[in-house]
matplotlib code that plots the C-alpha trace (Angstrom):
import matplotlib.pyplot as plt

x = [-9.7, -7.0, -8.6, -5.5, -3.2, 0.2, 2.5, 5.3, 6.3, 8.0, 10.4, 8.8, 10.7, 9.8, 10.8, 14.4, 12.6, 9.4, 7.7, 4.3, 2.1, -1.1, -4.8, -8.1, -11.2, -15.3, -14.9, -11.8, -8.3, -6.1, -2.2, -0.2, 2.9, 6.3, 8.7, 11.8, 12.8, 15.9, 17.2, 15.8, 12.2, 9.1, 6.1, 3.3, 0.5, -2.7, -1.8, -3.5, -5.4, -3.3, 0.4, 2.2, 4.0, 4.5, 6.0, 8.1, 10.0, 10.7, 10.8, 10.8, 13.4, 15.3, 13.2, 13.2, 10.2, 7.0, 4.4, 0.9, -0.6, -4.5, -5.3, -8.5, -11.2, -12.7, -9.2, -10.0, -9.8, -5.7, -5.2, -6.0, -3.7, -0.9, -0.9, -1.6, 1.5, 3.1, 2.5, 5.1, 3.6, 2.0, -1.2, -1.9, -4.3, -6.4, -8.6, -12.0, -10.5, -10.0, -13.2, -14.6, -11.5, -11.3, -15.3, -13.9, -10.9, -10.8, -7.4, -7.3, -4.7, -2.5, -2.4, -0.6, 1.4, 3.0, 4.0, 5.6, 8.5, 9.8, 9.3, 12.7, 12.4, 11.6, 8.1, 5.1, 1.6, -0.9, -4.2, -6.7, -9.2, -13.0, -12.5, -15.1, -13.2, -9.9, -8.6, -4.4, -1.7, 1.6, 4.4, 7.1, 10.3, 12.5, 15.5, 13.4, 10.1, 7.1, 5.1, 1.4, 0.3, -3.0, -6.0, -9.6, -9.1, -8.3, -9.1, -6.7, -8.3, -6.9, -10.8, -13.4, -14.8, -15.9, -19.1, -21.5, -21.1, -18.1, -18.7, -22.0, -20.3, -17.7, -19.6, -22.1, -19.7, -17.8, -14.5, -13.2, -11.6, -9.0, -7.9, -11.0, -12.3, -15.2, -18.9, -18.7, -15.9, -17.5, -20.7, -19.2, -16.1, -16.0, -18.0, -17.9, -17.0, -16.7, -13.9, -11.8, -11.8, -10.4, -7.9, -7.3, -6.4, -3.8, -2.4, -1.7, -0.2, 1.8, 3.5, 2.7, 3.0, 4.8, 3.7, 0.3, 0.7, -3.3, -4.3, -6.5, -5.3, -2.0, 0.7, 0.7, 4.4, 3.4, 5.0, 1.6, -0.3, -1.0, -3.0, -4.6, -5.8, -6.9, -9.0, -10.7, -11.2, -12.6, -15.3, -16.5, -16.5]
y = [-16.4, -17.6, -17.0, -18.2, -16.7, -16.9, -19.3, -16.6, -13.1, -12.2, -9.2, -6.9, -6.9, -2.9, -1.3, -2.6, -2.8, -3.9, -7.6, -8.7, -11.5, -11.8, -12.5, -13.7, -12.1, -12.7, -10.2, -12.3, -11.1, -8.5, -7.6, -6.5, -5.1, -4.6, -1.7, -1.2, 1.8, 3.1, 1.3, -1.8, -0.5, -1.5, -0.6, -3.3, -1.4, -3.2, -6.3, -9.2, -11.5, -14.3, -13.4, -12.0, -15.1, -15.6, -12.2, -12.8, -15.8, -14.4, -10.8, -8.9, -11.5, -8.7, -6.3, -3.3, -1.1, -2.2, 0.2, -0.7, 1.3, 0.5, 1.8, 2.7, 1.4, -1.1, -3.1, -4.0, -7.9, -8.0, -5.1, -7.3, -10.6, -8.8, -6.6, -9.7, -11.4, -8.1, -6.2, -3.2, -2.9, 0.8, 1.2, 4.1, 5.5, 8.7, 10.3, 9.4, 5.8, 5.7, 5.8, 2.6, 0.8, 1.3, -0.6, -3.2, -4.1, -2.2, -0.7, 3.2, 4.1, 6.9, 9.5, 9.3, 12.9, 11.2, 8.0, 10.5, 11.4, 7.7, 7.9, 8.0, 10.9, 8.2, 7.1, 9.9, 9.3, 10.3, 11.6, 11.0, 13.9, 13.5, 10.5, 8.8, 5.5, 7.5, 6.2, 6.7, 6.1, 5.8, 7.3, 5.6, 7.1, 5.4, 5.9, 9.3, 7.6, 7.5, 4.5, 4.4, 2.3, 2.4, 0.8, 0.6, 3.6, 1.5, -2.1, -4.0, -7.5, -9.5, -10.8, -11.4, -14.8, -17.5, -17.6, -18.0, -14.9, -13.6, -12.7, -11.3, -9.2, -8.3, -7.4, -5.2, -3.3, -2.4, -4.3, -5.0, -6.5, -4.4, -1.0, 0.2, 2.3, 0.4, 1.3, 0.7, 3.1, 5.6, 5.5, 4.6, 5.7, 9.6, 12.5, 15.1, 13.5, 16.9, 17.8, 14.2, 14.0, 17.6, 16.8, 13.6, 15.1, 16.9, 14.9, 12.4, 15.7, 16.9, 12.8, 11.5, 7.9, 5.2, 2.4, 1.9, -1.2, -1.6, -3.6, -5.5, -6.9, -6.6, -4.1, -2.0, -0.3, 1.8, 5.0, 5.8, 5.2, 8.9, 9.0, 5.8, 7.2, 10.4, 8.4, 6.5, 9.7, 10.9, 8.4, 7.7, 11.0]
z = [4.8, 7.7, 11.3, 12.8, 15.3, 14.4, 15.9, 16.2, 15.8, 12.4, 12.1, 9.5, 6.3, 5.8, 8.7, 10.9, 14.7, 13.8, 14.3, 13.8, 14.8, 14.3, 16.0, 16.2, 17.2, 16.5, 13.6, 12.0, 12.2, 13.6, 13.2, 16.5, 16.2, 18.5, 18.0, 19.7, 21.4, 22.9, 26.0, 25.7, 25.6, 23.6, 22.5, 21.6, 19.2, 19.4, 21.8, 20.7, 23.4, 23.0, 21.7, 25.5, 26.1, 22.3, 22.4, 26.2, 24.7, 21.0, 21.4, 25.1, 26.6, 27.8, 27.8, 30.2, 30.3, 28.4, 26.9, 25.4, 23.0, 22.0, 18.8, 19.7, 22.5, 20.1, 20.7, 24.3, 24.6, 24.8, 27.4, 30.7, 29.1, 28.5, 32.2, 33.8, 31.7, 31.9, 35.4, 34.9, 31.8, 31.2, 28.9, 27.2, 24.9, 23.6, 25.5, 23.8, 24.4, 28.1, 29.5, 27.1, 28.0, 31.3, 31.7, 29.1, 31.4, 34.1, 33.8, 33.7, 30.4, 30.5, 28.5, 25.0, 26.0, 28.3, 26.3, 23.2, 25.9, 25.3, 21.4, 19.7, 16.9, 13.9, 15.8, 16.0, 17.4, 15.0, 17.5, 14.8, 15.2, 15.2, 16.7, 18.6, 19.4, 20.2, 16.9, 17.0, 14.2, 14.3, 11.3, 11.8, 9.4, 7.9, 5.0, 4.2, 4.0, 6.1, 6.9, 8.9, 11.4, 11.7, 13.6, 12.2, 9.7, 6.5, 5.9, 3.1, 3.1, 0.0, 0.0, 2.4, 4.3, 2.0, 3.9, 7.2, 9.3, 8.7, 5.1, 5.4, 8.0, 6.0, 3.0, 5.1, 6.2, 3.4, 4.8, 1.2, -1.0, -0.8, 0.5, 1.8, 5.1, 6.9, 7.3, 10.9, 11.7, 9.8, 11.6, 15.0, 14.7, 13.5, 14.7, 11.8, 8.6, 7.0, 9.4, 9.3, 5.6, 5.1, 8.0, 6.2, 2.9, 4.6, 6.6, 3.5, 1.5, 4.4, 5.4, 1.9, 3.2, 1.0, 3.5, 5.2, 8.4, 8.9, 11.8, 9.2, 6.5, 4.0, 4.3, 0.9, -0.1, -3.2, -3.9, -5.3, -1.3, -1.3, -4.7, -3.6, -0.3, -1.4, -3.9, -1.6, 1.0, -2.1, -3.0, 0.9, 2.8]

ax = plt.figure().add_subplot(projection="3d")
ax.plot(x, y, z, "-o")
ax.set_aspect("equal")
plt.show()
């Protein structure tokens, strides 16, 4: 399993206005993302500890306003880097969030209402409900298809550590092979299981997602994503 930062940011090959890098942490490896807005604006979802001046000389050269986006307040360890790289940069994040994140790094986020006014009309937040962590998604649109971004939700790990730590982690907590959701977000993570798998159902019905961008692990493009998520909100909720 690689547990190496990446050396640049890619453009996504999915979605036009989209790069990814990605980022290690103690529990292996993380994906951030870049999206381009109107008027030279940006948005960084999940801003990894050690990819702001990566992302300054390959990506924001010219950029004019900066907002970060934490997927939920488990993803604390890049806020601080990238304000400090980034001082006009605004944080944001859900409410559940702000309060952990805020001890964590000691910068207050904003509210995500106020970020959606700078979302062109392909990018939604997703406020994931039930949410202890202040999970949030984003569907981003696209040639009449819908992709999810997502932070600790869904794990899509090709396979796990080879050993030591990492893979007895990995195994414990249900982090694949494959597309899986996590034993630790389901204990930490959701209040009433009951209430975020029948929101969950519907929410895959209602977008019916062809592309799912997970923080962890491979991207998955399958017209069939919807049958594959219901599945699995099937067999662990």
């Amino acid at each position: 399993m690689n547990d190496k930062s990446s050396s640049s940011w890619t453009h996504l090959e999915q979605l036009p206005g989209i790069w990814q890098a990605s980022y290690a942490f103690p529990g292996g490896l993380s994906r951030s993302l870049i999206l381009a807005l109107p008027e030279d604006d940006y948005l960084v979802y999940s801003p990894g500890e050690s990819l702001a001046e990566l992302a300054q000389r390959q990506v924001l050269m010219k950029a004019r306003d900066i907002f970060l986006l934490e997927p939920n307040s488990f993803h604390s360890l890049g806020l601080a880097p990238w304000r400090a790289y980034f001082p006009k940069a605004r944080s944001f994040a859900a409410s559940p969030a702000v309060k952990r994140l805020a001890k964590k790094t000691g910068i207050t986020s904003e509210p995500l209402e106020l970020l959606k006014a700078f979302l062109p009309e392909h990018i939604k937040i997703i406020e994931v409900p039930e949410s202890k962590i202040g999970e949030v998604w984003l569907t981003v649109s696209h040639i009449e298809k819908k992709y999810w971004i997502v932070g600790d939700a869904f794990f899509n790990f090709s396979k796990i550590a080879d050993k030591g730590f990492l893979k007895w982690f990995m195994q414990l907590n249900r982090m694949g092979p494959g597309l899986e959701t996590s034993r630790l977000f389901n204990a930490f993570g959701i209040k009433d299981k009951k209430v975020y798998s029948e929101w969950l159902k519907l929410k895959i019905k209602e977008e019916n997602p062809v592309g799912l961008i997970p923080c962890h692990g491979k991207i998955i493009e399958d017209e069939n994503l919807p049958h594959l998520l219901l599945g699995l909100v099937n067999r662990r909720y």
